[in-house]
C-alpha positions in Angstrom: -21.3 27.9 -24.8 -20.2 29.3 -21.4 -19.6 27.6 -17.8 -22.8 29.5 -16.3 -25.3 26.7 -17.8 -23.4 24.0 -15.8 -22.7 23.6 -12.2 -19.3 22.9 -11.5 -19.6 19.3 -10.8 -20.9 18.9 -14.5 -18.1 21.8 -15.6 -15.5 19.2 -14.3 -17.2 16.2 -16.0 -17.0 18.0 -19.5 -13.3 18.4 -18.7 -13.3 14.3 -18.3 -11.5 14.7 -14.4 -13.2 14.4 -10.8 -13.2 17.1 -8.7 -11.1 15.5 -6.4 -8.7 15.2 -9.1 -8.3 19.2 -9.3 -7.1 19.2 -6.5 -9.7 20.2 -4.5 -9.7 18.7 -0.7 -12.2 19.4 2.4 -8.3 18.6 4.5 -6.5 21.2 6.0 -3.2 20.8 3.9 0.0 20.7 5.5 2.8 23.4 5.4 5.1 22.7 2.6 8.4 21.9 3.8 10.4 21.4 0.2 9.8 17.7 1.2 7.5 15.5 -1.3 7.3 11.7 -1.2 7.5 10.0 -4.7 4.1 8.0 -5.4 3.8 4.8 -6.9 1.2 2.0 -7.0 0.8 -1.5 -5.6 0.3 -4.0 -8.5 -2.3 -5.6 -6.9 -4.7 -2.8 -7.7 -4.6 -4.1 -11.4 -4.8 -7.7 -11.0 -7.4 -8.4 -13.6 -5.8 -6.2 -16.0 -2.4 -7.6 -16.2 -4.0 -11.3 -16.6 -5.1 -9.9 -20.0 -2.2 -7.2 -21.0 0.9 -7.0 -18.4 3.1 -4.8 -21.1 -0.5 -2.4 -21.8 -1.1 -2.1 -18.6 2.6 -1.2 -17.5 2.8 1.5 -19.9 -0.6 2.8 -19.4 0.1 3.6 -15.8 3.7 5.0 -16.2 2.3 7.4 -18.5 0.0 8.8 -15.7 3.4 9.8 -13.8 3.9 7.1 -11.2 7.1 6.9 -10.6 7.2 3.0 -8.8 5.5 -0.3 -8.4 5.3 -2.4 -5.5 5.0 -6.0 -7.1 2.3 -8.6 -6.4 2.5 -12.2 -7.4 2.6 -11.9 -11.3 0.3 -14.4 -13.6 1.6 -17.6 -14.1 2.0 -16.8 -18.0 4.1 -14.0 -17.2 7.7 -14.5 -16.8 9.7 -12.4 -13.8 11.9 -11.6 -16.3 9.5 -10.4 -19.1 8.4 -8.2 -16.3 11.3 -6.5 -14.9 12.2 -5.9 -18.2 8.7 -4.1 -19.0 8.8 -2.3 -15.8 12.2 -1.1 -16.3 11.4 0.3 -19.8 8.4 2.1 -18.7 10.7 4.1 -16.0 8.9 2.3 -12.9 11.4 1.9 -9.7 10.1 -1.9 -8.1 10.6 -0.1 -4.8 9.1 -3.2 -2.8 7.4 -6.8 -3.5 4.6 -8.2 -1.7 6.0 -12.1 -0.9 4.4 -14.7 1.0 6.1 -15.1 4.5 9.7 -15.6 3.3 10.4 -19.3 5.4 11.4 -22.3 4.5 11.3 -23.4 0.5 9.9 -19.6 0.1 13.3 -18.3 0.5 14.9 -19.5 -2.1 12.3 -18.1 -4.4 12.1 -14.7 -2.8 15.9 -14.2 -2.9 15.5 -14.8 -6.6 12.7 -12.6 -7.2 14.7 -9.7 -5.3 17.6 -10.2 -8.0 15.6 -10.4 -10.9 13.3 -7.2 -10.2 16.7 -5.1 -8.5 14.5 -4.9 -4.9 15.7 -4.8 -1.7 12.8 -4.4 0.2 10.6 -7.8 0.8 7.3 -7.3 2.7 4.8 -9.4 4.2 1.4 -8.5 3.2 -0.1 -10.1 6.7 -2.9 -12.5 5.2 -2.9 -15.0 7.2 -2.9 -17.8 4.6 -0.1 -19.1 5.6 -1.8 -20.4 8.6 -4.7 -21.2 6.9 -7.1 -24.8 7.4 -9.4 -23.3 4.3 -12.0 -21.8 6.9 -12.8 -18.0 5.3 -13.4 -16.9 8.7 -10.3 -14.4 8.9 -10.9 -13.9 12.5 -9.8 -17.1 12.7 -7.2 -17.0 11.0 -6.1 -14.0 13.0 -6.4 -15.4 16.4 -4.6 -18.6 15.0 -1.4 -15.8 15.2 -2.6 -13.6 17.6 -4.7 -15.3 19.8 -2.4 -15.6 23.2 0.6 -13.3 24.2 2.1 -16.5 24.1 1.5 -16.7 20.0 1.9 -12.8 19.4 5.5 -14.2 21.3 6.2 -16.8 18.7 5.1 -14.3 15.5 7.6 -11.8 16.6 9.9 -14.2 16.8 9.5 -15.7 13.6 9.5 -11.4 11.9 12.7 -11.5 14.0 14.6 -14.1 12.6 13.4 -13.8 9.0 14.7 -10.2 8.9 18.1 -11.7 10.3 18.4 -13.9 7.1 17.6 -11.0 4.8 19.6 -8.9 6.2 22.8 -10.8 5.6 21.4 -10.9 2.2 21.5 -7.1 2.0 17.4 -7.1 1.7 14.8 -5.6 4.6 11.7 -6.9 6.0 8.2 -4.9 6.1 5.4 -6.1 7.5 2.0 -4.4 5.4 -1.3 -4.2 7.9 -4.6 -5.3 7.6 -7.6 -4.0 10.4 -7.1 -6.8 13.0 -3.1 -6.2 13.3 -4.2 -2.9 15.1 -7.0 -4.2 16.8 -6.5 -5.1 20.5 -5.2 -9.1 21.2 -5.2 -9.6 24.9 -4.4 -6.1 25.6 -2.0 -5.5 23.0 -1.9 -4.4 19.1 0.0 -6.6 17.2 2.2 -4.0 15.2 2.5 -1.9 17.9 4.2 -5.1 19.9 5.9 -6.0 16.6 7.4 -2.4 16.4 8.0 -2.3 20.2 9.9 -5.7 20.6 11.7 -5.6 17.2 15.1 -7.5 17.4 16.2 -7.6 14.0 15.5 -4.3 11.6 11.7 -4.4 10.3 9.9 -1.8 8.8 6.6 -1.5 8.7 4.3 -0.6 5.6 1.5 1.4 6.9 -2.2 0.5 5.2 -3.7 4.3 6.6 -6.9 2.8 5.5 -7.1 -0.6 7.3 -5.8 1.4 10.1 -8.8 3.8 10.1 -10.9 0.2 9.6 -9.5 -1.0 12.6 -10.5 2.4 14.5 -7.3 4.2 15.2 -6.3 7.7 13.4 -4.3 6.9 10.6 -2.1 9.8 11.1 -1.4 9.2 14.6 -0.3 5.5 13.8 2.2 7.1 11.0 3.5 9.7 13.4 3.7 6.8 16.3 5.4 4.3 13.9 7.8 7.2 12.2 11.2 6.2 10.6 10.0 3.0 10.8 7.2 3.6 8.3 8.5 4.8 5.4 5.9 3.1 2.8 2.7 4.1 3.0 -0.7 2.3 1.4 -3.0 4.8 0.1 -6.3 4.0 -0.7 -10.2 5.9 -0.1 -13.3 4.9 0.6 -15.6 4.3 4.1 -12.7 3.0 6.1 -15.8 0.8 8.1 -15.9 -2.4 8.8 -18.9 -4.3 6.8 -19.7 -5.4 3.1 -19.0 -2.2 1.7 -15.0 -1.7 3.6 -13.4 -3.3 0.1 -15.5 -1.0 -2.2 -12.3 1.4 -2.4 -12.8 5.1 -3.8 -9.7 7.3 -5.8 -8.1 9.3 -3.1 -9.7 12.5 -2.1 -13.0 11.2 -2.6 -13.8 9.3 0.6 -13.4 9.2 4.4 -9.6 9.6 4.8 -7.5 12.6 5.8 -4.1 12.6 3.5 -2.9 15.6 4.4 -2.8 14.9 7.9 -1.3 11.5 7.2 1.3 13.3 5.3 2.2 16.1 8.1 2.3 13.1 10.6 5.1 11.0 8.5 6.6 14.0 7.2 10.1 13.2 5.9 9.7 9.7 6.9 7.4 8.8 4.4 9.6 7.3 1.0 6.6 6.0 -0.6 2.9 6.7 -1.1 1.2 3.7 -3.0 -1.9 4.3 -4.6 -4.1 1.1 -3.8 -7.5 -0.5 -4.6 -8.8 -3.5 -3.3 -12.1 -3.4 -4.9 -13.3 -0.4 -7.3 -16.5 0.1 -9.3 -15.5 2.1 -12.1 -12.9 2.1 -14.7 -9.9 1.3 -12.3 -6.9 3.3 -15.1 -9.6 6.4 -14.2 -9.6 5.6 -10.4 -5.6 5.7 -10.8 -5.2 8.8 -12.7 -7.7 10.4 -10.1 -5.6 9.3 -7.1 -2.5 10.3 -8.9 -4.0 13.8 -10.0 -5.2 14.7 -6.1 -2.2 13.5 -4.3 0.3 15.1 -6.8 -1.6 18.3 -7.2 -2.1 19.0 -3.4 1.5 17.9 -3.0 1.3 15.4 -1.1 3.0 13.1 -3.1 5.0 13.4 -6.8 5.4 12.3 -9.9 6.5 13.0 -13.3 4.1 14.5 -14.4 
């Protein structure tokens, strides 16, 4: 039977890929410098999946080709040490963990986790939960920290001494983005301040998406930010704020412009982490078509 009775959407289907996965992208791609971040994936994106099979679902992704994991709280019947171990025999580099705000009894526990899983990198993931009176309204929540200058003040001082104490552990503190941290607070954009007043050494993990949520241009943030972003979250989808902005498509397949992204941050860019908040098919085939468009249109690599 030949290709001519079939369109090529339905020639691609028989081959069990998406056509964003061939590499095929409506983006100008950037000039090839030589220069290729790795990709990995945050852990997050499987939640569900590990609550059921952590070592399965390990193995099933390192397989794909990632090359790294950025950790995510792990299920309470899986042991840190069970993991690392997993994670190490599956060849994945834990190249960051998502931690609650490292203060107070926190730290202990987060300087542990960074030994256990060999990480030097601890980043903040920026829900506010930690401020949280159990009202859902993350406005609220948002305004509890970034409300006043006055508050934006305090945060940034809080970032600054937190990356103090890690430091003179020999770890580094990120901070990850959600929209409102580049919306506009009293004339200012929280990560923009955070980057601008830095006292201590922070990095900042770049969400391209949530920036593009919040209505910036995701590359121009990277290019803005430079060295200082060199993780970057990687997700698809609208990138609009309403009911749909979690609904989160493989990358290629939606409304944001990697290659751009990737010419902005250049060299700077370490990471690229494949991640879904919310995905309506089979999420392993949503990460093997991210995997398959970023590594095939170079943007990012892997090892396979």
């Amino acid at each position: 039977m030949t290709t001519d009775a079939y369109t090529r959407k339905e020639f691609l289907k028989l081959l069990g890929v998406s056509a964003a996965s061939m590499a095929f992208t409506r983006f100008k791609l950037p000039d090839q410098t030589g220069y290729v971040p790795e990709i990995g994936f945050q852990l997050y994106t499987v939640r569900h999946q590990i609550e059921k099979d952590f070592d399965g679902t390990i193995k099933r992704i390192a397989a794909m080709g990632y090359l790294g994991v950025e950790m995510y709280p792990l299920p309470a019947h899986v042991a840190d040490e069970h993991a690392a171990k997993v994670l190490k025999e599956a060849g994945l580099k834990i190249f960051s963990m998502h931690t609650d705000l490292p203060v107070r009894d926190d730290r202990d526990k987060i300087l542990k986790l960074a030994e256990i899983f060999h990480c030097n990198r601890i980043v903040y993931p920026g829900w506010p939960k930690d401020l949280s009176t159990g009202d859902p309204d993350l406005y609220k929540k948002a305004d509890d920290i970034f409300g006043t200058l006055d508050k934006i003040k305090k945060r940034n001082e809080t970032y600054h001494d937190i990356a103090e104490f890690l430091s003179k552990k020999g770890l580094h503190f990120g901070l990850h983005n959600h929209w409102w941290d580049f919306e506009t607070f009293n004339g200012v954009i929280p990560f923009y301040y955070f980057k601008d007043h830095a006292k201590a050494p922070i990095f900042f993990e770049i969400d391209t998406y949530w920036a593009k949520v919040a209505g910036l241009d995701p590359a121009k943030a990277v290019k803005d930010f430079g060295k200082h972003a060199p993780l970057l979250h990687i997700k698809d989808g609208p990138a609009k704020k309403g009911p749909t902005m979690y609904a989160c498509l493989p990358a290629g397949e939606g409304s944001m412009d990697f290659p751009s992204i990737v010419k902005a941050g250049g060299r700077n860019i370490q990471w690229m982490i494949v991640e879904f908040d919310e995905y309506g098919g089979d999420i392993f085939q949503g990460l093997q078509a991210s995997y398959t468009y970023l590594t095939k249109n170079k943007l990012a690599k892997g090892s396979v």
